[in-house]
C-alpha positions as CSV (number, residue, x, y, z in Angstrom):
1,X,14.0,-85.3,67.4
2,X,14.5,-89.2,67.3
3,X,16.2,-89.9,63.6
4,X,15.5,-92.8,61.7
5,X,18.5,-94.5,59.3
6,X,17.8,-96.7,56.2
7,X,20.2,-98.4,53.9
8,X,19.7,-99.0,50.6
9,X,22.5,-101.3,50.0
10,X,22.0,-102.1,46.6
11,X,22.1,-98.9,45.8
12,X,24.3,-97.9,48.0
13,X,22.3,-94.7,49.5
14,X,21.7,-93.7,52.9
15,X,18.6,-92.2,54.5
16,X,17.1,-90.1,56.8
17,X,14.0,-89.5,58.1
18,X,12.5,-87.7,61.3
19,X,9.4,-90.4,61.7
20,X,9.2,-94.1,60.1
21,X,9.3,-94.6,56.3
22,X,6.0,-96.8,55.9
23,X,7.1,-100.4,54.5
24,X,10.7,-99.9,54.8
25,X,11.4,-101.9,58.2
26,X,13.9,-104.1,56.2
27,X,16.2,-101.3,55.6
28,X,16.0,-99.6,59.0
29,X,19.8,-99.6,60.6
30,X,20.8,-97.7,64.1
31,X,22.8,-95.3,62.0
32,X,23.7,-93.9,59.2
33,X,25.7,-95.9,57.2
34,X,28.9,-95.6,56.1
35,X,30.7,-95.5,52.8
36,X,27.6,-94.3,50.8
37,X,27.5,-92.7,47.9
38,X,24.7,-90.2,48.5
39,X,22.0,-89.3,50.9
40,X,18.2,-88.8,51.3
41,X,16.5,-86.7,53.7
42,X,13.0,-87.4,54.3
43,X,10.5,-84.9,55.1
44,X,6.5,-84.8,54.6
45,X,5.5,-81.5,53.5
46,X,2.1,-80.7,51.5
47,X,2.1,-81.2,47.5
48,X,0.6,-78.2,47.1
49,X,3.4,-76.2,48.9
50,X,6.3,-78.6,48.7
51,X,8.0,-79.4,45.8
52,X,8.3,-83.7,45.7
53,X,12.9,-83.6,45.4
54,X,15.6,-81.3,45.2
55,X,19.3,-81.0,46.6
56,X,20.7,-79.8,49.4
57,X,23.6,-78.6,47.9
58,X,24.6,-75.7,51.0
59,X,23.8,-78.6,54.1
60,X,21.1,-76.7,54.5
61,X,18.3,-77.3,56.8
62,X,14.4,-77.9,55.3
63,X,12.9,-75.7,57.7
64,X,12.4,-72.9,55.0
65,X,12.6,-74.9,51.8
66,X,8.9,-73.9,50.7
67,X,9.5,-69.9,51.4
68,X,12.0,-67.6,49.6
69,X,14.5,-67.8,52.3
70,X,15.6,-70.6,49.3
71,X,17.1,-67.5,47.6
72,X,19.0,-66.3,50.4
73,X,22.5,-67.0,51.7
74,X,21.7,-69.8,53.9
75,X,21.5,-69.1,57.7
76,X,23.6,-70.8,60.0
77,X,22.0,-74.3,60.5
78,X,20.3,-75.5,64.1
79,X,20.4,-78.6,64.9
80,X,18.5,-81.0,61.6
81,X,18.5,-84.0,60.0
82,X,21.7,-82.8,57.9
83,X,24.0,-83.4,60.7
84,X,24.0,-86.7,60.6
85,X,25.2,-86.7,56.9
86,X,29.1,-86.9,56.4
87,X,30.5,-83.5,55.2
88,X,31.1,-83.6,51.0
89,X,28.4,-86.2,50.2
90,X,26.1,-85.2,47.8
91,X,22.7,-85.2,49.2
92,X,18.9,-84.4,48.2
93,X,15.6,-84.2,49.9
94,X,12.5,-86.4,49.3
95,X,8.9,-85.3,49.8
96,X,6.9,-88.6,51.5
97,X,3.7,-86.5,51.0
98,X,4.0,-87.6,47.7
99,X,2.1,-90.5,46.4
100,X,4.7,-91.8,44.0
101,X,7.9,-90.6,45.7
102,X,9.5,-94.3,45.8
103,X,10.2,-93.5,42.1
104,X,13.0,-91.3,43.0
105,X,14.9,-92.9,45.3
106,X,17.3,-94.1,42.3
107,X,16.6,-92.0,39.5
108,X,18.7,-92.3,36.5
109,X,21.1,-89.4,35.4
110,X,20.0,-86.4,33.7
111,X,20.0,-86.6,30.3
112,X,22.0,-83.6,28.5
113,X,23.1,-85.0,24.9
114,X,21.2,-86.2,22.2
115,X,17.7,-84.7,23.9
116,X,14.2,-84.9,21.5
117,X,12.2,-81.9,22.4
118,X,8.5,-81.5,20.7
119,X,7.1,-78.1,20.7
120,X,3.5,-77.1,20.3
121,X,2.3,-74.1,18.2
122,X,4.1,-72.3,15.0
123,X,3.3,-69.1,16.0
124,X,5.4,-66.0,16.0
125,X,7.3,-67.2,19.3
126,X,7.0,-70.8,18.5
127,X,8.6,-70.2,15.1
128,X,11.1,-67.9,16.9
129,X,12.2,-70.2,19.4
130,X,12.9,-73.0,17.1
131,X,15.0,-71.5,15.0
132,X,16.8,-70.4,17.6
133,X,17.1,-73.9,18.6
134,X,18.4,-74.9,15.9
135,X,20.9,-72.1,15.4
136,X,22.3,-72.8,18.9
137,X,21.2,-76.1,20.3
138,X,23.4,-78.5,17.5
139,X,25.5,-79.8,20.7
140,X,22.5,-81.3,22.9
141,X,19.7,-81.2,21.1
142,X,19.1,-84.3,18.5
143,X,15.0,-84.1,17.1
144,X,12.9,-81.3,17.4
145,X,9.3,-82.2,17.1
146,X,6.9,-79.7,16.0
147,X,2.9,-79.9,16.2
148,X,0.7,-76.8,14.8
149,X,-2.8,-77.3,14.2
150,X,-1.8,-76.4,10.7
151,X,-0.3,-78.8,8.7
152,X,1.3,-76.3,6.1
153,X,2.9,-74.5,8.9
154,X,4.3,-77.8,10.3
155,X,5.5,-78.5,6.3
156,X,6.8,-75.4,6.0
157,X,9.1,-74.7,9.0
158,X,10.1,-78.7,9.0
159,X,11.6,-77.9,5.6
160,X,13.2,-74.5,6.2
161,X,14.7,-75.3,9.4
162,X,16.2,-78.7,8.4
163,X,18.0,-76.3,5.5
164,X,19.8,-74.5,8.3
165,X,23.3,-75.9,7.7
166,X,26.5,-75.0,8.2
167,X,29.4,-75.9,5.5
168,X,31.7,-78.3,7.1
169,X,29.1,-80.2,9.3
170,X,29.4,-83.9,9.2
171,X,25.5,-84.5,10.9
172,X,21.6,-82.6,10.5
173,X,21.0,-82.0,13.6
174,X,19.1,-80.9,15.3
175,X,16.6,-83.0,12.9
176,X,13.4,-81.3,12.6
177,X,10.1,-83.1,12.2
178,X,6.5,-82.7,11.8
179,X,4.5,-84.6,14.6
180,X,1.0,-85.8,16.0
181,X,-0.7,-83.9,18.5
182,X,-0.8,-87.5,20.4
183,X,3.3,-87.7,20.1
184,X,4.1,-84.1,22.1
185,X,5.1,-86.5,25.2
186,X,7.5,-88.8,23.3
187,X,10.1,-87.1,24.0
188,X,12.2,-85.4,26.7
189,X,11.1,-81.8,26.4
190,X,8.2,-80.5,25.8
191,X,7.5,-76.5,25.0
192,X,4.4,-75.3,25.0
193,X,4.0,-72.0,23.2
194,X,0.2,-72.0,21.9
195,X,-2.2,-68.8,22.9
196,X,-5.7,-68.5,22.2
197,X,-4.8,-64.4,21.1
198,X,-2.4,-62.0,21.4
199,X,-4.0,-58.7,22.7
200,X,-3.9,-56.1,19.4
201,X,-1.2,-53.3,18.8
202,X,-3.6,-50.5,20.0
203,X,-3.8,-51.7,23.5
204,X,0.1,-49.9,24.8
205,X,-0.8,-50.2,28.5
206,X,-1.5,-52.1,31.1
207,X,-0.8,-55.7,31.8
208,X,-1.3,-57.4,28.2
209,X,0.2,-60.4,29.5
210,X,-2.3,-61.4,32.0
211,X,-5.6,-60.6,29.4
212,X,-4.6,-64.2,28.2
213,X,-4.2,-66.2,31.3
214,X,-8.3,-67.5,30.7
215,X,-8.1,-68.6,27.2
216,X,-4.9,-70.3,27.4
217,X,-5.1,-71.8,30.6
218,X,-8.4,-73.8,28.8
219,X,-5.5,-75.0,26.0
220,X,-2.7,-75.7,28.2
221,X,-5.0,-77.4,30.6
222,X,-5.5,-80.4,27.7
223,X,-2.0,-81.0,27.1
224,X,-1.8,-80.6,31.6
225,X,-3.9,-84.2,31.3
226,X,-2.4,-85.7,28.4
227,X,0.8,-85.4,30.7
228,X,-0.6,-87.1,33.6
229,X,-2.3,-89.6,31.1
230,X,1.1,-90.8,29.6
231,X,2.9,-90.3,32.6
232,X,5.2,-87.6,31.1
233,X,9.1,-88.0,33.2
234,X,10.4,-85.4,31.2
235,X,10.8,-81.6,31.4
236,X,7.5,-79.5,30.9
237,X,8.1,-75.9,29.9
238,X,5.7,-73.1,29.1
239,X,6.5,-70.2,27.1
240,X,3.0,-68.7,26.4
241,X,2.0,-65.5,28.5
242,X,0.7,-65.1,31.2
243,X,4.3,-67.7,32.0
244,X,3.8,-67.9,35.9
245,X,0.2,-68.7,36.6
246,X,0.3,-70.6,33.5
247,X,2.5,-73.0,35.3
248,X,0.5,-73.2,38.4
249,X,-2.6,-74.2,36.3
250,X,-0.6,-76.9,34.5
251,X,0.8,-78.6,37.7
252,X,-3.0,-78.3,38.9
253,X,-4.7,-79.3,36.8
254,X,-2.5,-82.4,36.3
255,X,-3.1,-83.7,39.2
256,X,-6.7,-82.8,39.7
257,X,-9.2,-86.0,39.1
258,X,-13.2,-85.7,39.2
259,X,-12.9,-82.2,40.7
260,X,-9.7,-83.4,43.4
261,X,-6.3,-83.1,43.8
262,X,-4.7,-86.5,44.0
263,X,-1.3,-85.5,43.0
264,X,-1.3,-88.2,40.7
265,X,0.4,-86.0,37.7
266,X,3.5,-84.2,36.8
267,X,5.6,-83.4,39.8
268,X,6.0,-79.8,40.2
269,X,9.6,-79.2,40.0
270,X,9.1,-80.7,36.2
271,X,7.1,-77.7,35.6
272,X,9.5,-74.4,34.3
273,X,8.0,-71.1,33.3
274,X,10.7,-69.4,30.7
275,X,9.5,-65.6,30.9
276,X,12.1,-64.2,32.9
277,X,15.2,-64.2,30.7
278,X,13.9,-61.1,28.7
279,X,13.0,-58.9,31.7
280,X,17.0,-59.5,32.6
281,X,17.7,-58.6,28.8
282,X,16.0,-55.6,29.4
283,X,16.8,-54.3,32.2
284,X,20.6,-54.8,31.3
285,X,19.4,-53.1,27.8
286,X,18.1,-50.1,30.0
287,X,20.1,-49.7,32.6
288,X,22.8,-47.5,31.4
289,X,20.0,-44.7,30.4
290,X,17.7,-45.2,33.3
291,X,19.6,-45.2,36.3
292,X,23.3,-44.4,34.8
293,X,24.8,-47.8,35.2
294,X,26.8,-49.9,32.5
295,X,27.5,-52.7,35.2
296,X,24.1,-54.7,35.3
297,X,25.4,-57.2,33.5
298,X,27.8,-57.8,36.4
299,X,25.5,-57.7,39.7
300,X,22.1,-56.6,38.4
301,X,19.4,-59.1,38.8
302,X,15.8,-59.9,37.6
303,X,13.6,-62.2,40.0
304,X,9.6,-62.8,39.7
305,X,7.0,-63.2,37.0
306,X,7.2,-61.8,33.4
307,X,4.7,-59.3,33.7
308,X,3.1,-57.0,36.7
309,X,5.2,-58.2,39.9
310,X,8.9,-58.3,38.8
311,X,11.4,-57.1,40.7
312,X,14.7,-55.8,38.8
313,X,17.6,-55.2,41.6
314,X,19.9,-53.0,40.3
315,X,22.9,-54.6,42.1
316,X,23.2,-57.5,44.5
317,X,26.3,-56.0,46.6
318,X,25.0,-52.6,46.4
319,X,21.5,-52.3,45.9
320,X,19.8,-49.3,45.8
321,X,15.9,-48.8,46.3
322,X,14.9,-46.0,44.2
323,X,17.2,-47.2,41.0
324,X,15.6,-49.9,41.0
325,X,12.2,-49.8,40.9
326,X,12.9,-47.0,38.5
327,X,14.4,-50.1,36.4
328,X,11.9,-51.9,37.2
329,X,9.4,-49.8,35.7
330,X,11.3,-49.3,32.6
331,X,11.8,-53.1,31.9
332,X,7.7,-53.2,32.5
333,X,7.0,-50.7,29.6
334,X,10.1,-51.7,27.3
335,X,7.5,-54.3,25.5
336,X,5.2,-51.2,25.0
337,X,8.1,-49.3,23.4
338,X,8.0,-52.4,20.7
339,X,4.5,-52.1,20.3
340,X,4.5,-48.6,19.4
341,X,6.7,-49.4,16.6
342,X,3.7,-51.2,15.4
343,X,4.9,-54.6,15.4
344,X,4.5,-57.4,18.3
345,X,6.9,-57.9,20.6
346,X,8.3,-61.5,20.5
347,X,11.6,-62.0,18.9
348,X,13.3,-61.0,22.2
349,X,11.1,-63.1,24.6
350,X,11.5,-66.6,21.9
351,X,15.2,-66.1,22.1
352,X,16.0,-64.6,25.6
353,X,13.4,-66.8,27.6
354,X,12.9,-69.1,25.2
355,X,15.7,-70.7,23.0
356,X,18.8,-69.6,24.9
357,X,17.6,-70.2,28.6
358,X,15.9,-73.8,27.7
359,X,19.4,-74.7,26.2
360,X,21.0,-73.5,29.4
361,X,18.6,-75.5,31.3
362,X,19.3,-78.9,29.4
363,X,23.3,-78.5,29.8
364,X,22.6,-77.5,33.5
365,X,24.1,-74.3,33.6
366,X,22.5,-71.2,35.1
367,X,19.8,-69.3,33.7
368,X,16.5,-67.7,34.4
369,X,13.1,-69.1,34.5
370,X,10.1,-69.9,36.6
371,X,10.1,-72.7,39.0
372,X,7.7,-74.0,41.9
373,X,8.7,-72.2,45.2
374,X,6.1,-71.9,48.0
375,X,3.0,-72.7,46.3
376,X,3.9,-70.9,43.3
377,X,6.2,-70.9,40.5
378,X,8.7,-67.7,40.9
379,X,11.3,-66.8,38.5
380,X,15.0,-66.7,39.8
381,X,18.4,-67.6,38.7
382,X,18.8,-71.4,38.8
383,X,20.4,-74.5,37.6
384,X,18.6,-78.4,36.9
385,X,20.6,-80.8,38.8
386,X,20.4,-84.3,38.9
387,X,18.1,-84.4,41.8
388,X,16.0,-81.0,40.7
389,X,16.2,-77.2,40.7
390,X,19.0,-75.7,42.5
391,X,18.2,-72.0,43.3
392,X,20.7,-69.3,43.3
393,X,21.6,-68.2,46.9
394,X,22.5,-64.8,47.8
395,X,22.7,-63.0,50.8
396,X,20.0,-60.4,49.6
397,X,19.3,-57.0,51.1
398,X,15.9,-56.9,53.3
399,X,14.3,-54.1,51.6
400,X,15.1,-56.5,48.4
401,X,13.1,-59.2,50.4
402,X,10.6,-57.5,51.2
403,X,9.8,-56.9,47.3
404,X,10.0,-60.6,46.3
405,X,7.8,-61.4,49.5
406,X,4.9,-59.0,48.0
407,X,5.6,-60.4,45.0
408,X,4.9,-63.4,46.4
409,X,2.1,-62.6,48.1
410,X,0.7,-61.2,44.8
411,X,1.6,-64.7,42.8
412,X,-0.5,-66.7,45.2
413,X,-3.6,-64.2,45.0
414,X,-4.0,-65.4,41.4
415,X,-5.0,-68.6,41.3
């Protein structure tokens, strides 16, 4: 493996790559430069596969970046392009596969304060999730936007939200305001949480999830273009069921033209599916009566979609087959327990996966929710760094593997 060096001088970055950068001769330098602040590793990888950036926080190698070995503890490193990089510095990996990828080389920080999110449809969740929001996102959040295709629902909750006060507070925020469907991109955030139809209360089994993946795929597939039209740099986040393919059809069909994938659309780490965070909620909600154990707050873990395909490990340093995919199956039906109350199941879902882990997203801390990983997007514990999603790493059981690896499987079946 012959290495190529670059130096980016002005920027002061150094980078690697395993075959020439095209157009780049001026920076090439016999090696890699010293007194940098940061590196680049190059590697071509398909779109469709590969996600375009994202750090290498654990000097780990790419060889298994695209697979679910990205969730595992990482296994001692051969010999890779990471050698050459100076122990400590902060380091990422960019995708040359992808058409635009010069646009990364100096991104600009990640913006955490004063963020204007605009979410799409005032539904049960929709409304959920904002005020939630509001409740709890005062310290990053600045202007929510809200578009409904009903303008009294867009007056209504922009004047009982922006009454959500607390005595003592010396600024409104966040400010709430009603918006154009043609302003959803003006912003950092965007949430999409529209549905074509909520299966009815008498259906209490099977997957009601994935009944709506047809009609709202047809929706989310207009706002998909209007994101590649305005050349959308912010964060695109999908809340409506079914989460996981939902997200696969919006990164495809943003950057599908005349029938063909150009890639010329959102990036697919911009993409996150928030559907995730309840499962955890209620499988640590379950725990204690299903399988006896009060601690799952403390190693238990959720991974996968929200729907048909989870996996729910009932400890990470001492997991046990048989307890869980008995939790498993609990957190599966606990949505049909709601359900058979006779009311819908969605204040849990707008506030666990919705409200609470899109906050923890924008302040980079750790939370749950979808995000592109082999060709699909698969929900695991993760944090949005500068340079892109940073999975959790654990050295996980293989029997636990093996799960997430069907899972997988399954995911990629779909669309």
């Amino acid at each position: 493996m012959r290495p190529y060096f670059y130096h980016l001088a002005d920027k002061n970055i150094g980078c690697i790559a395993d075959q020439p950068v095209p157009e780049w001769e001026e920076y090439l330098v016999p090696r890699f430069p010293k007194g940098t602040k940061e590196a680049i590793i190059f590697f071509s990888g398909d779109p469709r596969k590969n996600a375009v950036q994202f750090p290498l926080i654990q000097r780990e190698t790419l060889v298994d970046h695209d697979t679910l070995e990205r969730l595992n503890t990482p296994s001692p490193p051969a010999s890779s392009l990471i050698d050459f990089v100076p122990e400590g510095l902060p380091s990422r990996a960019i995708n040359l596969a992808w058409p635009k990828w010069e646009r990364l080389v100096s991104p600009s920080p990640r913006k955490r304060k004063k963020i204007r999110l605009n979410l799409v449809a005032l539904g049960d969740v929709g409304s959920t999730l904002l005020i939630g929001l509001c409740l709890t996102g005062r310290d990053c959040i600045e202007e929510i936007g809200v578009y409904d295709r009903s303008p009294e629902k867009q007056r209504r909750f922009v004047l009982e939200t922006n009454q959500i006060l607390s005595f003592g507070q010396t600024k409104q925020t966040p400010r709430v305001r009603a918006i154009e469907k043609e302003e959803v991109f003006n912003g950092d955030y965007f949430v999409f949480c529209a549905s074509k139809g909520i299966p009815p209360l008498s259906q209490t089994s099977g997957d009601v999830r994935m009944v709506q993946l047809e009609g709202n795929r047809k929706i989310l597939k207009e706002y998909a273009q209007m994101a590649r039209l305005q050349n959308f740099q912010g964060e695109f986040c999908v809340i409506s069921d079914p989460v996981d393919p939902l997200c696969l059809s919006a990164y495809l069909d943003s950057n599908t033209n005349q029938n063909h994938l150009d890639f010329q659309g959102l990036r697919p780490e911009q993409i996150h599916g928030f559907g995730l965070g309840v499962m955890y909620a209620r499988a640590a909600y379950l725990a204690e009566s299903t399988v006896g154990d009060p601690d799952f707050l403390t190693h238990g873990r959720a991974y996968g979609p929200h729907g048909k395909g989870l996996v729910v490990a009932n400890s990470i340093t001492q997991y046990e087959e048989d307890k869980s995919l008995l939790l498993t199956e609990a957190t599966l039906n606990a949505n049909h327990l709601v359900r058979e109350t006779g009311f819908k199941p969605y204040i849990a879902p707008a506030l666990s996966s919705g409200a609470l882990s899109i906050l923890s997203m924008i302040r980079g801390d750790w939370h749950l929710s979808a995000n592109f990983l082999g060709g699909v997007y698969f929900g695991a514990a993760n944090q949005l760094l500068d340079s892109g999603v940073e999975f959790e790493r654990l050295t996980l059981p293989s029997s636990l593997m093996e799960r997430l690896k069907k899972t997988h499987r399954r995911l990629e079946a779909i669309l």
